[in-house]
N, C-alpha and C positions, 0 to 999 in steps of 0.2 A: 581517655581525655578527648573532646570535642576540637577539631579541630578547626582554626578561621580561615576563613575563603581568601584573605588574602592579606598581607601584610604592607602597607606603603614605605617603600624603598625611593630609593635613588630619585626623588622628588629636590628643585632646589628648592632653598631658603627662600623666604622674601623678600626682596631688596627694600628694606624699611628699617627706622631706627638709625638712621646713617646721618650725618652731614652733606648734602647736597652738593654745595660750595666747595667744601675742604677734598671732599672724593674725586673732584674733576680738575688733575693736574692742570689740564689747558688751560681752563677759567684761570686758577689761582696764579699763574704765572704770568697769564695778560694781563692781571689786577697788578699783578706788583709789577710789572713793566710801564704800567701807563698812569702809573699812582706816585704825585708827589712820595720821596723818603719819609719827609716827618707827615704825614700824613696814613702812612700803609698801616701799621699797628689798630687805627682807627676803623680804617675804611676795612681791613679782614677781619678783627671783632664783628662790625656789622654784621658785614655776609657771612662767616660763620653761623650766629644765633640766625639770620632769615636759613640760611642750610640748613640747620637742625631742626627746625621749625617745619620746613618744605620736605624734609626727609621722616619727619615722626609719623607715626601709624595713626594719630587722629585726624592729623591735616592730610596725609592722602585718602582718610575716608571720608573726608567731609568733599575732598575734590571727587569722588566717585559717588559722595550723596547727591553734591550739585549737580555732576553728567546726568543721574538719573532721574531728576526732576526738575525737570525745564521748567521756564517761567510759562505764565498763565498771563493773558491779558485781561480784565476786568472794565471794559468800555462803561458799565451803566452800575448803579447801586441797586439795592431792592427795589428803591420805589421810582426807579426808571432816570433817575438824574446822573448825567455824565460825570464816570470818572477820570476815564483812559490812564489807568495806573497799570503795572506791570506788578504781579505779585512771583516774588522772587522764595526758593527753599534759605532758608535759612543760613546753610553752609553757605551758600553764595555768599552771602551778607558777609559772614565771618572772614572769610577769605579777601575780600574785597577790603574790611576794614583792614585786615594785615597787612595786607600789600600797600593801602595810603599809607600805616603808622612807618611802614618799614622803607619809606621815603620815596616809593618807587614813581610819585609823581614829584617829587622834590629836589631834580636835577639844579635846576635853572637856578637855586639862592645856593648851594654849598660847594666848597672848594672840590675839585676832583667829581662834580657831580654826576655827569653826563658816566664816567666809568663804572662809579660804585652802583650807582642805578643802572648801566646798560649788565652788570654782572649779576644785579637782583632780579630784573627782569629775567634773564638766561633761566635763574634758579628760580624762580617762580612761577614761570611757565611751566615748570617740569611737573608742578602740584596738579594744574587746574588749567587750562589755555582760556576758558570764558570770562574769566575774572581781569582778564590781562587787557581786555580791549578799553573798558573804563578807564583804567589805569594808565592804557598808553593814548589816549583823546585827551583825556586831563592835561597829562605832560605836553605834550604836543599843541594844545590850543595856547601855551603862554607865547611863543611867538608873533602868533599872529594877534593875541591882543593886544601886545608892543606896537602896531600901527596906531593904537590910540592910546596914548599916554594915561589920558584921563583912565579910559577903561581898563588901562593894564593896574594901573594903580589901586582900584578899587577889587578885581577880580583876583587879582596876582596872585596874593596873600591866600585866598582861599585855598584855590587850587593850589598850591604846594604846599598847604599845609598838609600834617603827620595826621591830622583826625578825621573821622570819617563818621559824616553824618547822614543817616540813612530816610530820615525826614523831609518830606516835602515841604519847607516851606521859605520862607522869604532869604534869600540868600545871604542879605546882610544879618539876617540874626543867627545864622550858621557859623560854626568854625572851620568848617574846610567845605570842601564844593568839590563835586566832580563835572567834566562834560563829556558831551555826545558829539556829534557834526553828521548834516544832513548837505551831500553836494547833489549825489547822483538823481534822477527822474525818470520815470516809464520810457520818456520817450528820447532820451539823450546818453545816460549808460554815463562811460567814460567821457564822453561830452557835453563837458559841463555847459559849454556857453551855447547850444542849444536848450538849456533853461527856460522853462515856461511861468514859473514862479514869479508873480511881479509885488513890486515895493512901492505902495504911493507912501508920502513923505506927508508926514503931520505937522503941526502947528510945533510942535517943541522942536529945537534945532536936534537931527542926528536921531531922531523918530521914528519910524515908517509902520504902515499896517503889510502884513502879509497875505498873499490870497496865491491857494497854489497848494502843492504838494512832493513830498518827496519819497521815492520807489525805496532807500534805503536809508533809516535811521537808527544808527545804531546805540546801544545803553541806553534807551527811550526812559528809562526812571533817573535821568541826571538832573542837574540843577540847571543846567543851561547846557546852550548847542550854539554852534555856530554853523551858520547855511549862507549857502549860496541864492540870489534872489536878481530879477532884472528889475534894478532904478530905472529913474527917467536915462541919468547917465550914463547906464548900460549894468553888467554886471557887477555886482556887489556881493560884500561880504557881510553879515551880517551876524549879532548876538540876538538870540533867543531863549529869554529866561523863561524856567518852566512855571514858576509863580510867580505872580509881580509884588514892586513892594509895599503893595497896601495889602496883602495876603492873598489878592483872590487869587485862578489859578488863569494863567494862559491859556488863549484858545490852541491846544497841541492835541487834535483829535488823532487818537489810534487808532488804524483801520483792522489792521490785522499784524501779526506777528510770523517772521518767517520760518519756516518747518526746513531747516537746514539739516547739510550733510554731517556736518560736526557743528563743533563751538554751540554745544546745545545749552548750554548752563547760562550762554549772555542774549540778550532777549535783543533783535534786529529789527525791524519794523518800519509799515508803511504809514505815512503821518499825513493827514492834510491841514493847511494855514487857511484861515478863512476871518479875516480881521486880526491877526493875531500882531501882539506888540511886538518892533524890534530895534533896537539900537544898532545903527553902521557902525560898522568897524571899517577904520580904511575911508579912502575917495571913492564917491560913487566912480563906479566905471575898472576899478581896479581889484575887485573882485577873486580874480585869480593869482594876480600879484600880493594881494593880504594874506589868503589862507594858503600861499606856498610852502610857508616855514611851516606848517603843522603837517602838510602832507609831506614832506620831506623828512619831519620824524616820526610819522608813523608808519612812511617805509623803513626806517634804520629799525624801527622798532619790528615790524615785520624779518628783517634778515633775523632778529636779535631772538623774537618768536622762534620760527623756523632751525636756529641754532640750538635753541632749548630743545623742542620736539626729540631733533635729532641726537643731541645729548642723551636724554633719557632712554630712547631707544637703543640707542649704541651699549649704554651702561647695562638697561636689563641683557643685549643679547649676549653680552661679555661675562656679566654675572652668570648666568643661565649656565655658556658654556663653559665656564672654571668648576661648575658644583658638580653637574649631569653626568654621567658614564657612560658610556658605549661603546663596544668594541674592543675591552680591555684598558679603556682609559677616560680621562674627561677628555668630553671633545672638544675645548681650549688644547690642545694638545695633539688633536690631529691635523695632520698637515693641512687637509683642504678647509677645515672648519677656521684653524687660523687664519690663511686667506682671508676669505670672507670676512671675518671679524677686524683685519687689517685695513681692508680698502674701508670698512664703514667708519673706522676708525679715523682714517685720514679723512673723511668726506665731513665727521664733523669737527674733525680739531680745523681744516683750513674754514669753516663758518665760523667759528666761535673767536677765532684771530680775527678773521675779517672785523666781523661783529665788534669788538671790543679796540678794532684802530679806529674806526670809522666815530664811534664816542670818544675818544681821547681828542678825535679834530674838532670834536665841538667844545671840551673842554680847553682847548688851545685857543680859539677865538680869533685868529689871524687872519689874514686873507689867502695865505697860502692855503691853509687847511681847511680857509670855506672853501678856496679851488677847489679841492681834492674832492671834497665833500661833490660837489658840483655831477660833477661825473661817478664818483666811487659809489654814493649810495642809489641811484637807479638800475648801477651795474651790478652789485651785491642784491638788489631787491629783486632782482631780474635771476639771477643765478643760485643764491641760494637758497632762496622760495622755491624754486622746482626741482634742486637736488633732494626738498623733501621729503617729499612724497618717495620715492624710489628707497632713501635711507631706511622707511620705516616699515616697507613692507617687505625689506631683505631683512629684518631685522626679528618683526615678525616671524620670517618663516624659521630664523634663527633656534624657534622654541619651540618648532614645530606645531601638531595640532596643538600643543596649551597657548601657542600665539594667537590662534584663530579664536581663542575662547575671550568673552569678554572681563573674566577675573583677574587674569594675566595681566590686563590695561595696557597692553597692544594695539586691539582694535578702535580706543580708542583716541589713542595714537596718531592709526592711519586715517582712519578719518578726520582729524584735525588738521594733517600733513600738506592738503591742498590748500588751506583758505587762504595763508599769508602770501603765494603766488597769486591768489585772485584777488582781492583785496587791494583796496588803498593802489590802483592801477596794476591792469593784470598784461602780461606779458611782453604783447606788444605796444602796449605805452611805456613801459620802461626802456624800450630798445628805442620807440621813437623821440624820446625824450633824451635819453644818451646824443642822437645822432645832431638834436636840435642845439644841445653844448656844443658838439663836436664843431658844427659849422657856424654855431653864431659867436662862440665864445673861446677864442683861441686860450684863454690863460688859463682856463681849467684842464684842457691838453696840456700845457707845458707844465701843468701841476701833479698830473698823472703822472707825464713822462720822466720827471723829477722821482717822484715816489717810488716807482718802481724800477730808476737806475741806479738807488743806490745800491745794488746788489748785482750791476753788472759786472760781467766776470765770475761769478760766481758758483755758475752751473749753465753748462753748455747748454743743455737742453731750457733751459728760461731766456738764454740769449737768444737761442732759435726761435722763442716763442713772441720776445720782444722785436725781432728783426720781423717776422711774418705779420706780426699785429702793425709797426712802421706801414710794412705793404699794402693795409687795408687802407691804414690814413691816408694815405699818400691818393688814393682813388676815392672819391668819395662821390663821382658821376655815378648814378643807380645803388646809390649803398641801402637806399631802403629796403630793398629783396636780400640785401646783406646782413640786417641789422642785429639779428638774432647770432647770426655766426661770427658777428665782431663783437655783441657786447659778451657774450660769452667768453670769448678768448680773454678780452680786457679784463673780464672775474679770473678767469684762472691764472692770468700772470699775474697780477694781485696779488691774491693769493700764494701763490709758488714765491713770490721775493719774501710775502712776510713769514711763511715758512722757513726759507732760505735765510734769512735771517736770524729769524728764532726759536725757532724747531730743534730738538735733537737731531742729528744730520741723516739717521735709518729716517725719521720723516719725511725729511726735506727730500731727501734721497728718491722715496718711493714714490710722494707725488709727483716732482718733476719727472720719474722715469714714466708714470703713468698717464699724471691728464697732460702731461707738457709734450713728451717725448713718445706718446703712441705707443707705449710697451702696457697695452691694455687692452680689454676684451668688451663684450657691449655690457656685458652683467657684473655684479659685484662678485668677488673672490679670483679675479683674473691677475692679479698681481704678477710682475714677475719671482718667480720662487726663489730667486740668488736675495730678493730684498731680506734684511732682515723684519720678517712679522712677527716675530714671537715678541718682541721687543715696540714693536708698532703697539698690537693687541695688548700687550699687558701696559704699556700706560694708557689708555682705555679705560682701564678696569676700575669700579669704583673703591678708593680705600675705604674699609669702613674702620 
């Protein structure tokens, strides 16, 4: 008898065919904490069918068709006349339409919106991360077109509508619309009001032509954008639709499209305005003050990214070590591998609570909870945007060399893992923006300090942590060479109360012992060994 070279053993399963939603205790228990009663039945039908959807073996290969065929730019047709269209693979498309039907820009009209959409978001990033930028610009741009009644009124509708049309043309004959936003420029970065882009103002009231350009535009195949441009009155905000409505198309020349580290599947882009139409949104001069509210949720949406990343990475490297053997057992089962499995465990259940209190404030609409918001979300967008990266590539090496391989869909993973830190203000604007609450705006402090004392008494080491973070406030001469090491702390006590809260108590347990109380090491798996991990790791684990 001939015998085979080898036989495939001890190989795990594929983590597919599962429920998304339903496998991730943490999700499903901040959904029903921050979810009206008669409401919940509702809102976890939803996320279930997007879970199952997000977990079937077609839609993660249409997200691994999308990764590998990035869009194409198309500036001219044959016979030399300007297009500047983006041609997208297919699966994009498909995905992108799911994600509008499945409400994920349809926060702002439905009861509970802001939660069941920040928990679809979580799970839809898990399929696809390029698809997720459209989806969170859309959402995010309805704020800011709330400075203009008229405009919100005629746009609104679109944009949260469930349908997704992938046609270029006049917006009003559309039934839903997505958009883009163009702030940044070559020569200003993060600084926006160094803006070279200028607005003269037309004959029709609330008009202007555009001349100028912008270093970063991202979803460049949207129906409209909003940018930032200098009026006579200083800087402004501005709507830029990408066809107008006599059908022709807007001057929105593409220069070239960016060759990024990840997020390869959504098309980023350099644009220049050269006569181009646009409607103010907002008072000339108020500019930054209009498009605040968008960039304020496409940071929450960035923590809410960054939570998914980490989610799924956490799931495969739990899976991985429940199936795998070595050593005379799985290595879910050996002491150090639990470890390890433990800490990444706790790094993402305390994002995905963050993540999901931080939308319950908007679904509250108070002032208390804009407070909170005030400060909470540059602090979250700041903290756990950069825990991502680290989660994902301990997570990786979790599967060892099949991590480093890109069938595994690890790698990419890690390369997704930085953007939402860079992105929508990267690190040090979050910290300076924290500090800028801190000292101009006293009521968002005492809305912090509100939030996270209702768990005073509760675990010494959060008390310690809350007493030392006091110590920072209390000095605030030179706190900008501080600002990183206090917006920091302010995530982790955060964090640690909504743990201490709501967490099984080996959780709450292990963070506070770990990022609270210094019984921790610089790398993942330093846990103290008295914590209970086996019980950390296995709620982790995805049910399928």
């Amino acid at each position: 008898m001939a015998r085979t070279t080898h036989t495939v053993t001890n190989q795990t399963p594929p983590l597919v065919g599962y429920d998304v939603f339903t496998a991730d205790r943490v999700l499903t228990e901040a959904v029903e904490r921050h979810t009206p009663p008669g409401l919940l039945d509702e809102v976890r039908d939803d996320l279930s069918a997007l879970g199952r959807a997000a977990g079937s073996a077609q839609l993660q290969e249409w997200g691994a068709q999308a990764n590998e065929n990035p869009p194409v730019l198309r500036t001219h047709d044959r016979y030399g006349h300007r297009t500047d269209e983006v041609e997208f693979h297919p699966a994009w498309h498909r995905l992108l339409g799911k994600g509008v039907s499945a409400g994920l820009t349809a926060a702002w009209n439905r009861p509970a919106g802001h939660v069941r959409r920040a928990a679809g978001f979580l799970v839809w990033t898990q399929v696809e991360a390029g698809n997720c930028c459209p989806l969170s610009m859309t959402h995010a741009a309805v704020p800011a077109l709330r400075a203009d009644p008229a405009l919100a009124a005629e746009w609104e509708p679109r944009l949260t509508s469930v349908v997704y049309d992938r046609e270029l043309r006049p917006a009003h004959l559309k039934a839903g619309a997505v958009f883009g936003m163009g702030m940044t420029e070559k020569q200003g970065g993060s600084d926006v009001r160094a803006n070279t882009t200028e607005a003269r103002p037309l004959a029709e009231d609330g008009t202007y032509e555009l001349t100028g350009h912008k270093w970063f535009c991202s979803a460049p195949m949207s129906d409209g954008f909003l940018v930032l441009a200098q009026a006579p009155g200083g800087l402004t905000c501005f709507l830029v639709p990408r066809v107008l409505a006599d059908g022709t198309r807007n001057v929105f020349l593409l220069q070239r499209l960016k060759d990024k580290l990840g997020n390869r599947s959504n098309a980023s882009a350099e644009v220049e305005f050269d006569g181009t139409w646009a409607r103010r949104v907002g008072d000339e001069g108020a500019g930054v003050r209009t498009i605040i509210g968008m960039v304020a949720a496409t940071r929450l949406d960035c923590v809410l990214g960054s939570a998914g990343l980490m989610r799924q990475a956490v799931a495969q490297a739990v899976h991985h070590a429940a199936h795998r053997e070595a050593f005379g057992g799985t290595l879910m089962d050996k002491p150090l591998m639990r470890n390890v499995l433990a800490d990444l465990a706790l790094e993402s259940e305390a994002a995905t609570a963050l993540g999901l209190r931080l939308a319950a404030a908007y679904d509250d609409g108070g002032e208390q909870e804009a407070a909170v918001l005030r400060l909470a979300v540059p602090a979250a967008k700041y903290w756990v945007t950069k825990r991502c990266s680290p989660v994902t590539v301990e997570a990786a090496e979790c599967l060892g060399g099949n991590g480093y391989v890109e069938e595994s869909g690890l790698p990419r993973l890690v390369r997704e893992s930085p953007l939402n830190s860079i992105w929508e203000g990267a690190g040090n604007i979050q910290a300076l923006d924290v500090l800028r609450a801190l000292q101009r705006e006293p009521q968002a402090l005492n809305a912090f300090l509100i939030e996270v004392g209702r768990v005073r008494g509760a675990d010494h080491r959060l008390d310690g942590a809350m007493k030392n973070l006091l110590a920072e406030f209390a000095d605030l001469d030179g706190i900008e060479g501080r600002a990183r090491r206090v917006v920091e702390r302010m995530a982790l006590v955060l964090q640690g109360a909504l743990l201490v809260q709501y967490a099984p108590p080996e959780v709450a347990d292990a963070f506070c012992a770990s990022r609270l109380g210094g019984d921790w090491g610089t790398a993942f798996g330093t846990l103290p060994p008295s914590l209970d991990l086996t019980s950390i790791a296995e709620r982790a684990r995805p049910t399928l």
